[in-house]
C-alpha positions as CSV (number, residue, x, y, z in Angstrom):
1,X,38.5,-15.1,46.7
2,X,35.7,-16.8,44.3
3,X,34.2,-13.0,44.4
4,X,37.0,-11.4,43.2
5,X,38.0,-13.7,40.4
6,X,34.1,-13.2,39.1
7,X,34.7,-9.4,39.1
8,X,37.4,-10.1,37.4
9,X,36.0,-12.5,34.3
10,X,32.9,-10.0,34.1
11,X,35.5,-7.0,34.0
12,X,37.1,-8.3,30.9
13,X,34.3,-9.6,29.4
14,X,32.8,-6.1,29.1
15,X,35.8,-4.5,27.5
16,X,36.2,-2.0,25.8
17,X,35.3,-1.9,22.1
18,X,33.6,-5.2,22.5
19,X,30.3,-5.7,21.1
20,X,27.2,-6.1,23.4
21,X,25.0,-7.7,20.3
22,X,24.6,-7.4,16.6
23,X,24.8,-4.2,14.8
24,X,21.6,-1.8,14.8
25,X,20.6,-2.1,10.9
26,X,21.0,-6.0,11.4
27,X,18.3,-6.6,14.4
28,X,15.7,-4.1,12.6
29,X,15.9,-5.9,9.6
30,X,13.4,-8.5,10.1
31,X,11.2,-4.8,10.8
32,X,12.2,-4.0,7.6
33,X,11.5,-6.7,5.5
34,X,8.0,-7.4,6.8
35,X,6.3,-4.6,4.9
36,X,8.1,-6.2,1.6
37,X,7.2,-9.7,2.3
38,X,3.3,-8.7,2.8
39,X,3.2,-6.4,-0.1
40,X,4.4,-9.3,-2.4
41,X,2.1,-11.7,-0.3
42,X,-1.2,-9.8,0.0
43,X,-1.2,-6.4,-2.5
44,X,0.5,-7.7,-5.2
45,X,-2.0,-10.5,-6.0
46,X,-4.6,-8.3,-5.2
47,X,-3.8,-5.6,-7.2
48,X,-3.2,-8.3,-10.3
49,X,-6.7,-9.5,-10.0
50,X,-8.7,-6.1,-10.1
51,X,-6.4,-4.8,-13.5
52,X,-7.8,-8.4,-14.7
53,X,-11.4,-7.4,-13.8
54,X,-10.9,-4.1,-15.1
55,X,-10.3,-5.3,-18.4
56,X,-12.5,-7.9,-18.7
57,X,-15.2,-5.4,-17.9
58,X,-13.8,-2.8,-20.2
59,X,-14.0,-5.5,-23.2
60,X,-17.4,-6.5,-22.0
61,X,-20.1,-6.6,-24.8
62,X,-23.6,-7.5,-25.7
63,X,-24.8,-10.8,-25.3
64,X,-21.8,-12.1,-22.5
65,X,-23.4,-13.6,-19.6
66,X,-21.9,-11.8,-16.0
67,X,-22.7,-12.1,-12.4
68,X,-23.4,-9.3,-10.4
69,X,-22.5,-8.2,-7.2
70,X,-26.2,-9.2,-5.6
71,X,-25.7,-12.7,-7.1
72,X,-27.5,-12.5,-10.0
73,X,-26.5,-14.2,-13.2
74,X,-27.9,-12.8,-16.8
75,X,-27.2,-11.6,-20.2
76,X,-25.7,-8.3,-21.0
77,X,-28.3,-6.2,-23.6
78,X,-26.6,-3.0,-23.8
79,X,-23.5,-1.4,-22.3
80,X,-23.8,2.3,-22.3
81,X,-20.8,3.9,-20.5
82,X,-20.6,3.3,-16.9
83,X,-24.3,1.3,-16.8
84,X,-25.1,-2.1,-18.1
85,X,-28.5,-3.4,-19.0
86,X,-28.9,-7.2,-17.8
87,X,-32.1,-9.5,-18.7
88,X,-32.2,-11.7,-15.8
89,X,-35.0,-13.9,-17.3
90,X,-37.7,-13.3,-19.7
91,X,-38.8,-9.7,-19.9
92,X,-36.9,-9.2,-16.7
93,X,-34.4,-6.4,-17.6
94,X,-32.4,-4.5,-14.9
95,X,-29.8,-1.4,-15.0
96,X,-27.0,-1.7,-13.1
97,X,-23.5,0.2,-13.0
98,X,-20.3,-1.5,-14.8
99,X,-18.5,-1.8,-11.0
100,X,-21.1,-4.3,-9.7
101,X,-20.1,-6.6,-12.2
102,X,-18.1,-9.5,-10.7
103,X,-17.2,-11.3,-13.1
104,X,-17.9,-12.7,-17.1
105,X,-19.0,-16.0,-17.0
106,X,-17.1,-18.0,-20.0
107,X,-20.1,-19.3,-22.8
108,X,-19.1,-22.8,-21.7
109,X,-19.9,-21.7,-17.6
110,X,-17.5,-22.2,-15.8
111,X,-16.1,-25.8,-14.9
112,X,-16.8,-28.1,-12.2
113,X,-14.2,-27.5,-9.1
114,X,-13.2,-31.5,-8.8
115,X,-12.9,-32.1,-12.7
């Protein structure tokens, strides 16, 4: 008897027109939002920071101190279209292209991480 009345209660449970689980478009969503969520997370901030490096080499000029790529910290002596002329040190000048330049040091440098 037990058997049949569990037949019975898992017969109607699967009836007709009932819903097994939520709709398609709702359990793919989380799938779907993922790709949003990271470009806001990780390309968006990315992408902010090279348009700042762009123009902060594109506004570079004589006599701003940069670091390079390699590490190396000088003054700028000429900017002549996509190459820059650094002097490293005293008659030490090198030639190196605008895209290895990191960054523009401030003439102040730059300050102290726990100030």
């Amino acid at each position: 008897m037990s058997l049949s009345v569990l037949s019975l209660l898992s017969a109607g449970a699967a009836a007709p027109g009932a819903s097994d689980g939520p709709p398609a478009l709702l359990s793919m969503a989380p799938y779907l939002l993922i790709p949003v969520v990271l470009w806001f997370v990780m390309f968006q901030p990315q992408m902010r920071a090279q348009k700042a490096l762009k123009a902060k080499l594109e506004a570079m000029k004589k006599g701003d101190s940069v670091l390079t790529a390699g590490g190396f910290i000088g003054k700028v002596v000429k900017v002549d279209g996509e190459y820059v002329d650094v002097e490293l040190g005293t008659n030490v000048k090198v030639r190196a292209l605008k895209s290895t330049i990191t960054d523009i040091i401030p003439p102040g440098g730059t300050t102290p991480a726990n100030d």
